[in-house]
Steps between C-alpha positions, in 0.01 A plus 500: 500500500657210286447585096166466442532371180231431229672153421445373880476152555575414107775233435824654439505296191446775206277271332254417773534835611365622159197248510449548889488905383258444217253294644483724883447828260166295351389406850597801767174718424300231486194564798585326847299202587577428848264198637631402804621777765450631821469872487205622716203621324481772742767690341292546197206509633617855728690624242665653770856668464762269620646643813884410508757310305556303735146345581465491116805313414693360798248391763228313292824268306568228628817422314618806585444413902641149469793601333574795802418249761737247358773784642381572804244815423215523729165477318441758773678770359366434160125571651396138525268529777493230754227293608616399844479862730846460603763781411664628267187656342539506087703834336273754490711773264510340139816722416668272766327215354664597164821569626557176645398330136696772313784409732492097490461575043805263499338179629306499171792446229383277260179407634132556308375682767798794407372479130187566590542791711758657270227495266242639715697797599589565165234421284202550765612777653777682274779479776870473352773338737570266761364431850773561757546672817603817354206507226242381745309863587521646128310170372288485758432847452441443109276248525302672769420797283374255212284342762349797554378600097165338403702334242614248775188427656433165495243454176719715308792246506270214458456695155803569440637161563261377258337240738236319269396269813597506838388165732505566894517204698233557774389233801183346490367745764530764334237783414569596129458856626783643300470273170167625483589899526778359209245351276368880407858677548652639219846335426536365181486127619367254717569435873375155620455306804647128515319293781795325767265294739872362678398615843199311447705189508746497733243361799821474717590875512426698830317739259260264312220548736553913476524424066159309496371763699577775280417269197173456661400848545546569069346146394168574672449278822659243734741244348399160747620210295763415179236501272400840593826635456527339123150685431618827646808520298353380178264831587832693550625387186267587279488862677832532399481368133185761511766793595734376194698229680656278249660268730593354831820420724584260714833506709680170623767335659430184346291480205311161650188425339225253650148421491326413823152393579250763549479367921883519543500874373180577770803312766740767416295797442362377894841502641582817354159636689612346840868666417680148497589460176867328469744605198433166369122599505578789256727335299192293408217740481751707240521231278133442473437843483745502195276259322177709598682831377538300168182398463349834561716635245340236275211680592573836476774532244689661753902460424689317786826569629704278753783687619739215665820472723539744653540467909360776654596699775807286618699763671182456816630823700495706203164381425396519867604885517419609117247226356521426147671558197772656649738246299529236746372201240673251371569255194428136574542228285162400315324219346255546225477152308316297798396805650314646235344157334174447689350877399699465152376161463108639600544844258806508300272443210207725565493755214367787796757423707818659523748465786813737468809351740734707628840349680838563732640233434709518160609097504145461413491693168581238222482202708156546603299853403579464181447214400146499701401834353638322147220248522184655734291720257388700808820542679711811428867584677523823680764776442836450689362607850674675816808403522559415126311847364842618378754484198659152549177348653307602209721376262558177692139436502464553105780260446393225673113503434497609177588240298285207647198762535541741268375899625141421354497303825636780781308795580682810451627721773406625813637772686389331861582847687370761744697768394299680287784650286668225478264353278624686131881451622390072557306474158821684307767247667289180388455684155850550474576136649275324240599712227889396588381103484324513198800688341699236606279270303526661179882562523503139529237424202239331680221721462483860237422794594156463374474224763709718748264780455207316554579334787678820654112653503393232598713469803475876589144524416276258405537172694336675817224627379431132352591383770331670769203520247503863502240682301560902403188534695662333800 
């Protein structure tokens, strides 16, 4: 394994590296506050033993399977099952699963997604060296017999990660059953639900009908008009906030926003029912529903998030045999300015509202995020996201937002992952990375360390939680 050195991702500059050193050492035990994510409640909820390295670590990341697939690895033999029927069937044996990440380590050079796992094995689970073809069975082995001790059952490491708060991101349709076994679980911090109605929307999906269906059968009744559905998920919503939700998500291509007349919604929402809803069609009842999400959150104080850019599923036969997130989405260039005006324009004054905006699309940063997120009291900018989550991204992103919007107006990080041991390895990079920046800072005398400290806490710490309007009784 390359040196894992305590000065990682530190300027080589002695005197940033000196600041960069002083101000991670005041921020590295601080407690984990990780409000956006998408590690399944279940997990917790069991407390079961995890079975295998391989379903722990390999299968459920999806950087890890893009990155593979980009050279020709079957998601196959890393025990992606498929959805089609067809053959081949997924790898069954995770020590073959293993074997084929241990022996494709190489592919990883210089990526975030190696930093991350190098600190997993080592920090997580205690394992010295390097994936390879050779080492493959002994770390597999390793790791196995850690699995196996109490002191890696899941609940355990959610302690000893020092996870304050821990948001899900859970569909609309979805029971609760396993937040509410959390809410009496011993762990040491808080696991809560985030409400993603997205399914909701898209009326032009072959699965809409199937969606409303299931939404149907947790709201209490049948769902006949548009202004039944609003009713039902301003219900949902508040069953959520009820089970500690702090906040809600909302995933786009293009962040559109539009009101439309009460009777043109009812025309949509109809011609979803009769299953001939066009793309256009969607494209329209999104937008509205953007402005209705924002008003409820007026409502219910409920935090929103738009997640935008982001093409999804454009490898179609992947997605055909595997379904989604199995890293076939894509960046797309975004508009925010015109996009964004009409809800902006309706609630980018409200002191309960809050809208938190996440992007892809890095050309957007200081020549529009910024400076909207400079000037909307209620509009926050989201970590570096996806494909930016990383040393270079990170640092691009503080460069060119921070000086038109300051940080007072970004919303710490978020860890965005499914892996759940991932999450301490993500949380020390962007410590590291932030620490680095604001070194760079002082070694250049724009801010003292004073400031530097402050705002390295901050950054680490305490912009989520005010952001996300987490309570310590979350």
């Amino acid at each position: 394994m390359t040196e894992f050195h305590e000065d990682r991702c530190f300027d080589p500059d002695p005197t940033i590296r000196r600041h960069a050193r002083t101000l991670y050492d005041e921020t590295r035990a601080l407690p984990i506050v990780s409000p956006h994510g998408h590690v399944d409640a279940a997990i917790l909820a069991s407390n079961n033993a995890f079975s295998d390295p391989a379903s722990l670590i390999i299968t459920p990341d999806h950087y890890i399977l893009r990155m593979l697939y980009s050279r020709s690895v079957p998601l196959e033999s890393l025990g992606v099952e498929p959805i089609d029927g067809k053959p081949p069937a997924a790898e069954r044996d995770p020590r073959k699963i293993w074997q084929t990440f241990a022996d494709h380590w190489h592919l990883f050079r210089a990526t975030p997604t190696r930093m991350w796992l190098e600190y997993e094995l080592r920090e997580v689970f205690g394992v010295e060296g390097e994936p390879s073809t050779a080492t493959a069975p002994q770390m597999y082995d390793a790791i196995m017999e850690r699995l196996q001790s109490p002191e890696f059952r899941p609940r355990a490491l959610f302690k000893r990660f020092n996870i304050e708060v821990l948001a899900t991101t859970d569909a609309a349709s979805y029971n609760l059953e396993h937040h509410k076994t959390l809410r009496t679980a011993d762990l040491g911090g808080n696991v809560i639900p985030t409400f993603r109605p997205d399914a909701l929307f898209a009326i032009a999906s072959p699965g809409w009908s199937d969606e409303l269906a299931r939404f149907e059968r947790v709201s209490g009744g049948a769902i006949g008009s548009y202004a039944e559905l609003i009713r039902a998920i301003a219900r949902r919503r508040v069953e959520f906030k009820g089970m500690g939700a702090s906040a809600t998500d909302h995933a786009v291509t293009v962040p559109h926003t539009e009101r439309l007349h009460d009777s043109e919604a009812e025309r949509l929402f109809a011609k979803a029912g009769e299953r001939v809803a066009t793309e256009a069609d969607q494209s329209k009842f999104e937008a509205h529903l953007l402005m209705e999400m924002a008003r409820l959150s007026v409502e219910d104080g409920l935090v929103m998030q738009l997640h935008a850019g982001a093409l999804r599923n454009h490898n179609e036969p992947l997605y055909r045999r595997f379904g989604e997130h199995k890293g076939g989405d894509i960046p797309v260039a975004t508009e925010f300015t015109r996009n964004l005006r009409t809800l902006l324009n309706a609630y980018g004054d409200h002191a309960r509202f809050r809208l938190i905006v996440f992007t892809l699309d890095e050309s957007t940063y200081s020549r529009e995020l910024a400076p909207l997120a400079g000037h909307y009291p209620a509009m926050l900018l989201g970590a570096p996201w996806w494909f930016h989550d990383s040393i270079e991204g990170m640092t691009r992103f503080r460069r060119q937002t921070t000086e038109t919007a300051g940080i007072e107006n970004t919303a710490g990080f978020v860890d965005d992952t499914r892996a759940f041991c991932s999450i301490p390895a993500r949380h020390d990079l962007a410590r590291r990375v932030d620490a680095n920046y604001l070194g760079g800072l002082v070694a250049r005398h724009m801010i003292d360390m004073r400031d530097a400290s402050e705002m390295a806490k901050s950054l680490a710490y305490g912009l989520a939680r005010r952001a996300y309007r987490l309570t310590r009784s979350a």
